[in-house]
C-alpha positions in Angstrom: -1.8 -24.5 -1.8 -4.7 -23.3 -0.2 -7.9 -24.2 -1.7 -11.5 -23.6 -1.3 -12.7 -23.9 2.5 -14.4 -27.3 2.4 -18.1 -26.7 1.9 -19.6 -28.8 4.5 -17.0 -28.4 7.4 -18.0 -24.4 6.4 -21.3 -23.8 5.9 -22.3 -22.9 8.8 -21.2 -19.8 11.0 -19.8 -19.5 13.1 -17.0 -21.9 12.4 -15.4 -24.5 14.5 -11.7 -23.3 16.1 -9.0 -25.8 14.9 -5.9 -26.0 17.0 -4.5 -29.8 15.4 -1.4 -30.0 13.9 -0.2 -26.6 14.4 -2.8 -24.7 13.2 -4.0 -21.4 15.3 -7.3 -21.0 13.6 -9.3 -19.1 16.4 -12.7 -20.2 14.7 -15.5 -17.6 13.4 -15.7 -14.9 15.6 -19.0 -12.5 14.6 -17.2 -9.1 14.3 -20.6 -7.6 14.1 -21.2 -8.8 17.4 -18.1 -8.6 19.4 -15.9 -5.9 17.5 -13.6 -6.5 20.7 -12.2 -9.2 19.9 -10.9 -8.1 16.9 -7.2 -8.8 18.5 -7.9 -12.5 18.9 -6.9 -12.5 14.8 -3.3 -12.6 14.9 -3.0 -12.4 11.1 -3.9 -8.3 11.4 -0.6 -8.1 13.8 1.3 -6.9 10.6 -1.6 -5.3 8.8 -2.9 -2.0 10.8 -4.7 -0.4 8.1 -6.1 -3.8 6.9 -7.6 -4.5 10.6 -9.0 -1.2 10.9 -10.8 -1.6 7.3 -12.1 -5.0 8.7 -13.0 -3.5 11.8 -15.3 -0.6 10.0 -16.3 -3.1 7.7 -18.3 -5.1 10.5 -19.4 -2.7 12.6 -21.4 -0.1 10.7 -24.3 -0.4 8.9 -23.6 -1.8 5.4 -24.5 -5.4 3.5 -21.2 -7.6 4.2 -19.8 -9.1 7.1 -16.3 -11.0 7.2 -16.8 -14.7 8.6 -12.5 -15.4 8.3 -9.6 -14.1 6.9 -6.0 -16.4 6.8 -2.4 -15.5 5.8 0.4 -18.2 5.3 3.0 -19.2 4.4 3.0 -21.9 1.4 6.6 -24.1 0.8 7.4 -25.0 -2.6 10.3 -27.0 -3.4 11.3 -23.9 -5.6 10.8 -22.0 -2.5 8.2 -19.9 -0.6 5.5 -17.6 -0.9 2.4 -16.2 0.8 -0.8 -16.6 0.0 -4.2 -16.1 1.9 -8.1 -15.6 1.6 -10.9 -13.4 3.0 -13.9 -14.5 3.4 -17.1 -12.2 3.7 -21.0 -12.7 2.9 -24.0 -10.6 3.1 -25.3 -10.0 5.8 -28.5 -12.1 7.1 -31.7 -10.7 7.2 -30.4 -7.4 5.3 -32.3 -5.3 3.0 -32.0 -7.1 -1.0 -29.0 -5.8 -2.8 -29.3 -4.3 -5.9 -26.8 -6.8 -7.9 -26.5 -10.3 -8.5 -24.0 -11.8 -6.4 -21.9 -13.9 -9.2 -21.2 -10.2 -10.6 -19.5 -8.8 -7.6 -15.8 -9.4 -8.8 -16.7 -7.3 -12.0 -18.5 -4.4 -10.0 -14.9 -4.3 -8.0 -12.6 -4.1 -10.9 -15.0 -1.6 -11.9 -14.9 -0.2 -8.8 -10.9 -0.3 -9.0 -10.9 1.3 -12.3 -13.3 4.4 -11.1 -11.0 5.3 -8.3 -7.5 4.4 -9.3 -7.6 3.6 -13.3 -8.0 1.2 -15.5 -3.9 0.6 -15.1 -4.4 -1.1 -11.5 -7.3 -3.5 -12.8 -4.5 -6.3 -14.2 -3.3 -6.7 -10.6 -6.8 -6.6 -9.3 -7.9 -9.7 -12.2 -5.1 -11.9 -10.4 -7.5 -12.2 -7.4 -9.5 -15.2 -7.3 -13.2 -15.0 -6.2 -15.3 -18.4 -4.6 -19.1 -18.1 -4.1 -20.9 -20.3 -2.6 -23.4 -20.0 1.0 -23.2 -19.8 4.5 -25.6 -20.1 7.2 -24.8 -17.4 9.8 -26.1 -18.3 13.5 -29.3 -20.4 11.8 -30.2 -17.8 9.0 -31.1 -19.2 5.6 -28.0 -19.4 3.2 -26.4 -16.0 1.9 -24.0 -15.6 -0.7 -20.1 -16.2 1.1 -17.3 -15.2 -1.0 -13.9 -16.5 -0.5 -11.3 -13.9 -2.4 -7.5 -15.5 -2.8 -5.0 -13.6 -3.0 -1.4 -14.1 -3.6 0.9 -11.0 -2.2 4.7 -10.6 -3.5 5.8 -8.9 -0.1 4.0 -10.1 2.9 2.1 -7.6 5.0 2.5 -4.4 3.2 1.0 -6.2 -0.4 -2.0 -7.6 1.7 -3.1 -4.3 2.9 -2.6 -3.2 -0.6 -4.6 -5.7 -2.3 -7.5 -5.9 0.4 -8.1 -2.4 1.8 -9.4 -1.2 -1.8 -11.8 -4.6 -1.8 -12.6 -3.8 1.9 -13.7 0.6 0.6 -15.2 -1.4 -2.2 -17.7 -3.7 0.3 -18.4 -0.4 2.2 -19.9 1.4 -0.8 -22.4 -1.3 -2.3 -25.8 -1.3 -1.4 
């Protein structure tokens, strides 16, 4: 299973690429500085509305940035499933922010329950939130969230789960 990203190997952005073993981790690419690239992430070939989310996400003027973002493919002996994180933190040198930043998983299931009910906030609850900092090219540590999710259909429950966390990112201040 996927677990936390290790702490010392990423604590620092941007992150190394990592092409051993398989892997096809392109590394951190800054979004806020090279929205072009976007297409170098081959996990948003199956995610359109997801990409485009991310993509807005980075590129305006608003506190969070995303640092990385992974779907795969985890084998069980009682099968498959797939399983992934996005990882996002405030933005260096931005203006303060108006919450404290071990709350933000609560202000989102609020969030959720504002716009769609409190009937989608059990499926929301199942998302796993890790805090913990990041430098981002030399800044002092910001808060870094890693949010796990766990999608029952692959693309189509990804974009489901993350575009309303993505809306959600755009609104705080």
């Amino acid at each position: 299973m996927i677990g936390p990203p290790d702490r010392e190997t990423y604590s620092v952005f941007p992150y190394r690429k990592d092409y051993e073993n398989g892997r096809t981790n392109n590394g951190g690419i800054d979004l806020t500085l090279e929205p072009n690239r976007i297409d170098e992430i081959h996990e948003f070939n199956g995610t359109p509305k997801l990409k485009q989310a991310i993509l807005e996400l980075n590129t305006e003027n608003n506190l969070f940035m995303t640092l990385g973002f992974l779907i795969g493919k985890s084998e069980f002996e009682n099968g498959a499933f797939f399983i992934g994180y996005l990882e996002f933190c405030i933005r260096p040198n931005s203006d303060s922010y108006s919450f404290k930043p071990e709350l933000l998983d609560e202000l989102f299931l609020s969030y959720i329950s504002q716009e769609f009910g409190d009937t989608y906030v059990p499926a929301y609850q199942k998302i796993d939130w890790d805090l913990r900092t990041t430098s981002v090219h030399g800044s002092n540590p910001v808060p870094t969230y890693s949010v796990y999710f766990v999608p029952s259909e692959f693309e189509t429950q990804v974009e489901v789960q993350l575009v309303p966390l993505i809306r959600f990112l755009q609104s705080v201040s």
